[in-house]
N, C-alpha and C positions, 0 to 999 in steps of 0.2 A: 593350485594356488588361486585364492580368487581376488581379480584386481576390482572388483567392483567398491565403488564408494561409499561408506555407509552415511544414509541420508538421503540416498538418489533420489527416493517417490515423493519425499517431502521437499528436495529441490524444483523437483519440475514440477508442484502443486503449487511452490512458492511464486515460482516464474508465471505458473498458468495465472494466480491469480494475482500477482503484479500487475500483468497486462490489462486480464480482464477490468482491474479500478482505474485504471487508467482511461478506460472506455467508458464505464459506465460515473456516470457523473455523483448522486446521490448515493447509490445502493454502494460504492465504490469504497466509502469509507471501513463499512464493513468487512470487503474482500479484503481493501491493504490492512488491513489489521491482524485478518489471519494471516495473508502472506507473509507478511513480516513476523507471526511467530513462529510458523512454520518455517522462513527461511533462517532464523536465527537458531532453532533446534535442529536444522541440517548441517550447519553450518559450528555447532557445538557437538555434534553426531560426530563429522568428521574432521574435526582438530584433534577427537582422542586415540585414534589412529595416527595422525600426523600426516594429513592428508589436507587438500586444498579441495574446495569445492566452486567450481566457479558458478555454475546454475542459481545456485544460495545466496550467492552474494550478488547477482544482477538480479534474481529475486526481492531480495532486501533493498536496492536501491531503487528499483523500480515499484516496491513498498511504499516505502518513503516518499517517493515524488508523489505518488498517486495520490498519500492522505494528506502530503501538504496541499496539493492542489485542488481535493475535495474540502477541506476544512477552510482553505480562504474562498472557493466559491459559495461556499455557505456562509461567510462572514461577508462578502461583497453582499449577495443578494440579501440578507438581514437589513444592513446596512442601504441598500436600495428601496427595501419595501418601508422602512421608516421614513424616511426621505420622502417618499412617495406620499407617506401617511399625515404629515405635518404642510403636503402645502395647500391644501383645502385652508387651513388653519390661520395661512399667512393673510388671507383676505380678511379677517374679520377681526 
């Protein structure tokens, strides 16, 4: 009988590259994007067994943090370089 879960390679891809967006600031948004579809096809891999997968799902969350945090530091620093760019402007 095999207890193995199906989804396992795409869990601990989703997880690797969870973490990795997390680290990596820019290139990051790209990782949590695969992560999260990869964790969300592990994670529908093994619901049709009836099976839980926990890898996939700390993958998926850790997805999700990673491109929330990528996409508002790309909105802060946007929002900094304009900032930036109008106050030459103010003097004149």
């Amino acid at each position: 009988m095999n207890n193995e879960v199906p989804g396992k390679g795409k869990s601990i891809a989703s997880l690797v590259l969870g973490i990795c967006a997390l680290v990596v600031p820019y290139g990051g948004i790209v990782l949590a994007i695969v992560g999260l579809v990869l964790g969300a096809s592990a994670k529908k891999d093994a619901a049709t067994v009836g099976q839980t997968n926990g890898m996939a799902t700390a993958g998926l969350v850790l997805s999700i943090i990673a491109l929330a945090w990528a996409v508002l530091l790309v909105v802060l620093c946007s929002g900094t370089l304009c900032a930036l760019g109008t106050i030459g402007s103010m003097y004149y």
